[in-house]
C-alpha positions in Angstrom: 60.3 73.6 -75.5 61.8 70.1 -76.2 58.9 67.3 -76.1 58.1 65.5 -72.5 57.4 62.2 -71.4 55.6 61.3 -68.2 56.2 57.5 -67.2 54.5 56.3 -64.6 55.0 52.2 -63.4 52.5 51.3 -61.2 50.9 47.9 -60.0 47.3 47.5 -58.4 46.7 51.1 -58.4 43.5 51.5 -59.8 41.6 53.9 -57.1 44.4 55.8 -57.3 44.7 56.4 -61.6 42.0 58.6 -63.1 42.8 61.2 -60.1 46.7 60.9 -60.9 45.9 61.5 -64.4 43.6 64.3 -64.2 46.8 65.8 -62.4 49.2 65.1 -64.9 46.9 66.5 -67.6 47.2 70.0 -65.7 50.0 70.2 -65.0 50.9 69.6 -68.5 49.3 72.8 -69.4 51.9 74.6 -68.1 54.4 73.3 -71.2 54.5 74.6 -74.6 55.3 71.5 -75.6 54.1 67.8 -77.0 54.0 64.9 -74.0 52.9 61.7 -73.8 52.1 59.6 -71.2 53.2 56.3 -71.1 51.5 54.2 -67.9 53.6 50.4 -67.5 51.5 48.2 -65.9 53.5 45.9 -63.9 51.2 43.0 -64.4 48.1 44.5 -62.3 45.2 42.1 -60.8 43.3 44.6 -59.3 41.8 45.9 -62.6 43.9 48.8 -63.5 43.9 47.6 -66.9 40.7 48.2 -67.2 40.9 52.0 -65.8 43.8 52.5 -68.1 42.0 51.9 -71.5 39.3 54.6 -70.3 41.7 57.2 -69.4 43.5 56.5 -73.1 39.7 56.3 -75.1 39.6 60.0 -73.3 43.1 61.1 -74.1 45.1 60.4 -77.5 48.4 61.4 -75.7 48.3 58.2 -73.1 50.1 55.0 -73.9 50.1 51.8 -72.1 52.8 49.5 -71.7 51.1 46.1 -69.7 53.6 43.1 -68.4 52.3 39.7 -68.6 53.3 39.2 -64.6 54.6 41.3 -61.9 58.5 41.8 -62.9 59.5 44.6 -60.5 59.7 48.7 -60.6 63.1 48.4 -62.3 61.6 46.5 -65.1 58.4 48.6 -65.3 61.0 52.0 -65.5 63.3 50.3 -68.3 60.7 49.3 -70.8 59.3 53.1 -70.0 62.8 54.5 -70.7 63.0 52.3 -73.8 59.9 52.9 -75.2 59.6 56.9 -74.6 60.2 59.3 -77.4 60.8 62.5 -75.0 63.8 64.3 -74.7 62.8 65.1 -71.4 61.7 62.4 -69.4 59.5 62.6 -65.8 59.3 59.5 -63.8 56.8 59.6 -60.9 54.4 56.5 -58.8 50.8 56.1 -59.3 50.1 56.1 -55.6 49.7 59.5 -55.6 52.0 60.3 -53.3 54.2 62.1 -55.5 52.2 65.3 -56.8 52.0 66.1 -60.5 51.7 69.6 -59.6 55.4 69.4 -58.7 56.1 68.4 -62.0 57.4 71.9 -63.4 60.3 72.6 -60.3 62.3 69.3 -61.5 61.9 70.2 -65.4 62.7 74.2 -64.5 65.9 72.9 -63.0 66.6 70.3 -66.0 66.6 73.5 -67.8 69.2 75.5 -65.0 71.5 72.9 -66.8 71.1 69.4 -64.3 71.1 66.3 -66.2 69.0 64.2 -63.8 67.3 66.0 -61.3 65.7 63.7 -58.0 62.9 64.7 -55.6 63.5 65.1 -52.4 60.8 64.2 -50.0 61.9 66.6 -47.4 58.5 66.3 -45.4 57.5 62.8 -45.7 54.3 62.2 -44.8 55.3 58.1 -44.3 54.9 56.4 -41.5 58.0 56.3 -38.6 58.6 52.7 -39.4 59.5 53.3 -43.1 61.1 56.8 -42.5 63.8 56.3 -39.9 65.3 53.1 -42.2 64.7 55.6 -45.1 67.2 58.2 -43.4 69.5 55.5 -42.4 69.5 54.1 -46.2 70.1 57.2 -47.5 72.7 58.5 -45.0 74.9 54.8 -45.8 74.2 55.6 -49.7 75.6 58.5 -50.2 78.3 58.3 -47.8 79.7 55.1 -49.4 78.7 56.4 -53.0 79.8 60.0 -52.6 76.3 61.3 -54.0 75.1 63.7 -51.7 71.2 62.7 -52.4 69.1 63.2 -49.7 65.8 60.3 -51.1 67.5 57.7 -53.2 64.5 56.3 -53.6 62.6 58.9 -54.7 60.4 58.1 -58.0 60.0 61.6 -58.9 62.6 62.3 -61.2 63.4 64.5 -64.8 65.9 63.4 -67.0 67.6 64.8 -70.2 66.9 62.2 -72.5 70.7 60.9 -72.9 70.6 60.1 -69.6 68.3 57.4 -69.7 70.1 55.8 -73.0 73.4 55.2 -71.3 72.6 53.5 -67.7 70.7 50.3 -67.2 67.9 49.4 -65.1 67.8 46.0 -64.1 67.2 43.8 -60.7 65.9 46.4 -57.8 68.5 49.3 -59.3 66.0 51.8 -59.3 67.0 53.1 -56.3 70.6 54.3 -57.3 69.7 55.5 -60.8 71.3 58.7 -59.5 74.0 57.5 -58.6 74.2 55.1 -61.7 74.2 58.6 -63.6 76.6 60.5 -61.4 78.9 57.5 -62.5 78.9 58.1 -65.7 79.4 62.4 -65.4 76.1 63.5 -65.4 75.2 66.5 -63.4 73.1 65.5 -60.4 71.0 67.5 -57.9 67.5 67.4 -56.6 64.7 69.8 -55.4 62.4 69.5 -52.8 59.0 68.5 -53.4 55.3 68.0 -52.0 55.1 64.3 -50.8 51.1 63.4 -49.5 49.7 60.4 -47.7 48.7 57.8 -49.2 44.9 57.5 -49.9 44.4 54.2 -51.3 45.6 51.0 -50.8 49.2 49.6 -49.2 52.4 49.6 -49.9 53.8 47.3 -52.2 57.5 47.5 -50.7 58.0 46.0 -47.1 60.5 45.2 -44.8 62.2 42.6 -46.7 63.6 44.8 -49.2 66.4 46.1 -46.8 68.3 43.3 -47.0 67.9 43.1 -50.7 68.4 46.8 -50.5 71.9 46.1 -49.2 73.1 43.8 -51.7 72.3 45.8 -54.5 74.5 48.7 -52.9 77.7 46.5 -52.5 76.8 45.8 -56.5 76.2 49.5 -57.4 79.5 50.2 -55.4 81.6 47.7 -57.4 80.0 48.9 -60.8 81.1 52.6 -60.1 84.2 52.4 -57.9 85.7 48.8 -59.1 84.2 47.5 -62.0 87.5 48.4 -64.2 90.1 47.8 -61.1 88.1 45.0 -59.4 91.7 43.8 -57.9 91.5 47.3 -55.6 88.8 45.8 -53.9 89.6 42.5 -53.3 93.2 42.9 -53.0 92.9 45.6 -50.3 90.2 43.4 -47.9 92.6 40.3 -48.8 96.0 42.3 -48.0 94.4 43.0 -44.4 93.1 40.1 -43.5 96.6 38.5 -44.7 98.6 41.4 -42.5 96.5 40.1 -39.8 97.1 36.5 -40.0 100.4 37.3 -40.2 101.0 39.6 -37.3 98.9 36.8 -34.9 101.5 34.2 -36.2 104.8 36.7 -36.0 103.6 37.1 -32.2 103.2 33.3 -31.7 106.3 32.3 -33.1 107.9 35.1 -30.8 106.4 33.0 -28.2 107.5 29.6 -29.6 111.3 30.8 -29.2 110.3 31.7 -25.2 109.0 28.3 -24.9 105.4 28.6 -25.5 104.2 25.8 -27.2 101.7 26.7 -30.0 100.2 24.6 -32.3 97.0 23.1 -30.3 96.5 27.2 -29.7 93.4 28.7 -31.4 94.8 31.5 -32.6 97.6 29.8 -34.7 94.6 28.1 -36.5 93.1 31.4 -37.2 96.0 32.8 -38.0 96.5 30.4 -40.8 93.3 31.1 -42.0 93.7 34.7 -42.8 96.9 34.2 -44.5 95.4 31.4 -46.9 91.7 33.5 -47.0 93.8 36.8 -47.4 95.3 35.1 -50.3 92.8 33.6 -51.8 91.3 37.1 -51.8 94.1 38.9 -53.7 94.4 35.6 -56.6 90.5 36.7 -56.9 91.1 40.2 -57.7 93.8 39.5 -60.4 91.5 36.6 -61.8 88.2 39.8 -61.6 91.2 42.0 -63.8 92.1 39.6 -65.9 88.5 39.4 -66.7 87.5 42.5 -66.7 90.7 43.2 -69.4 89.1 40.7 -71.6 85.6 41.9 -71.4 86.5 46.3 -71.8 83.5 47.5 -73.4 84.5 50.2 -76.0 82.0 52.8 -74.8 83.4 52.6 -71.4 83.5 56.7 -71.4 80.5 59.5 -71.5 80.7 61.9 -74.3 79.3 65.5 -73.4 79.8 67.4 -76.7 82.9 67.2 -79.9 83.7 70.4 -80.8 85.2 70.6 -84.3 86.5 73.7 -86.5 86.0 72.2 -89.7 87.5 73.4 -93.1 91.1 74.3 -91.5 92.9 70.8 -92.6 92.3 70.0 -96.7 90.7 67.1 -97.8 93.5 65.3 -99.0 95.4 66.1 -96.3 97.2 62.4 -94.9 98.2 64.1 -91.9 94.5 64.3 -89.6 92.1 62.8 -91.5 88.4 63.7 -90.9 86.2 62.2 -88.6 84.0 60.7 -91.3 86.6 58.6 -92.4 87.5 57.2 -88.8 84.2 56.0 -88.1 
């Protein structure tokens, strides 16, 4: 079996550790295969450091990536995906609320031929006051997104190494990873899995995050959708709000020839508005093509396989040359 990684970001989790890693470590005997375990410390306080070097004097397979401050799960995943020599790669939280034991039913269907395959916490054992916005995240995700993942925000995931090399995790993306990955034509499902309580200390995400959580959607949704026809986007919100502004002032000045006097009239104002806003909005989105013209990456594509029959064209043919001599 191809080699496994097991990265696990965590931050002032140290009740929680030697438990999750005595976990890990059995369910790892259920591979024929080398793993390592690569723990990213998110700059802990609480003394997890600490716990971490034990677990790694008992265990040659353990690695430990420490921050020198608190930069975020994002952060704490892409320094694990850079730094991971797996070609399959297991992401789960050190709160033990994901279960290790679960471990095998996301690899197993990496194997059925997914390329990123997501947890789903079908019976969450969260309180009502983190599930219920949960379901209405999720829900607005993957309707606007057109992934049909059930926990975004899972953090129990398996990933085909190539996966992980071609999206980028920065800011609070984390949550749409699969969504980053369905982007770029990778096959995405998810299985459901175990989800427990938590046993030791809070949560580290809180209510704040919603808001945060809805920016970084309207970001993720102009990456996948618009980010090479950014002019669909702004043109079509500034077209309306221009056929608008124009339809209040085509009724006023219907008025105007009846008699109706209408320039100290509110909605002449407004109407002017959304004819100068609407265009203003449509200038933006050839100015974001322009742009985004200038800046085409050349990798802006996802390469599954090249098959080749080699031999059928000679080598000094100066019809196709080879593929060698392209590069």
């Amino acid at each position: 079996m191809e080699s496994i990684s097991i990265i696990v970001p965590l931050y002032n989790e140290k009740e929680s550790l030697r438990q999750l890693h005595a976990g890990i470590v059995e369910e790892l005997k259920r591979f024929d295969a080398e793993a390592e375990i690569v723990y990213v410390d998110d700059g802990s306080t609480d003394g997890s450091a600490k716990v971490l070097a034990e677990i790694q004097s008992s265990d040659s397979r353990v690695r430990i990536i420490r921050f020198r401050r608190n930069f975020g799960k994002s952060a704490a995943l892409s320094a694990g995906f850079h730094y991971a020599i797996g070609e399959v790669i297991v992401t789960l939280d050190a709160d033990l609320q994901d279960e290790p034991s679960e471990m095998h039913k996301l690899i197993e269907r990496l194997d059925s031929g997914a390329d990123l395959v997501s947890g789903w916490k079908k019976d969450r054992k969260d309180p009502l006051g983190k599930r219920i916005p949960s379901k209405v995240f999720n829900f607005v995700t993957a309707y606007l997104t057109g992934v049909p993942i059930h926990d975004m925000n899972c953090g129990f995931k398996a990933y085909r190494r190539e996966v992980v090399e071609e999206i980028k995790v920065y800011g609070e993306m984390h949550r749409y990873i699969s969504v980053l990955a369905s982007y770029r034509g990778f096959l995405v499902t998810e299985v459901p899995v175990v989800h427990n309580r938590r046993q030791f200390g809070v949560s580290k995400f809180g209510a704040s995050r919603l808001l945060g959580g809805f920016f970084d959607l309207l970001t993720v949704i102009m990456l996948t959708r618009y980010n090479r026809k950014p002019l669909h986007a702004f043109g079509v919100f500034g077209l309306t709000l221009w056929t608008i502004g124009l339809g209040i002032e085509a009724y006023l000045t219907v008025g105007w020839f009846y008699g109706r006097w209408i320039e100290d009239r509110p909605a002449f104002i407004l109407g002017v508005l959304l004819l100068i806003v609407g265009v203003q909005f449509i200038l933006f989105g050839l100015l974001a093509e322009m742009i985004a013209y200038s800046a085409k990456r050349e990798d802006d594509y996802s390469i599954r396989e090249i098959l080749e029959i080699r031999g059928q064209i000679g080598e000094d043919s100066a019809v196709a040359p080879s593929l060698e001599s392209r590069r």
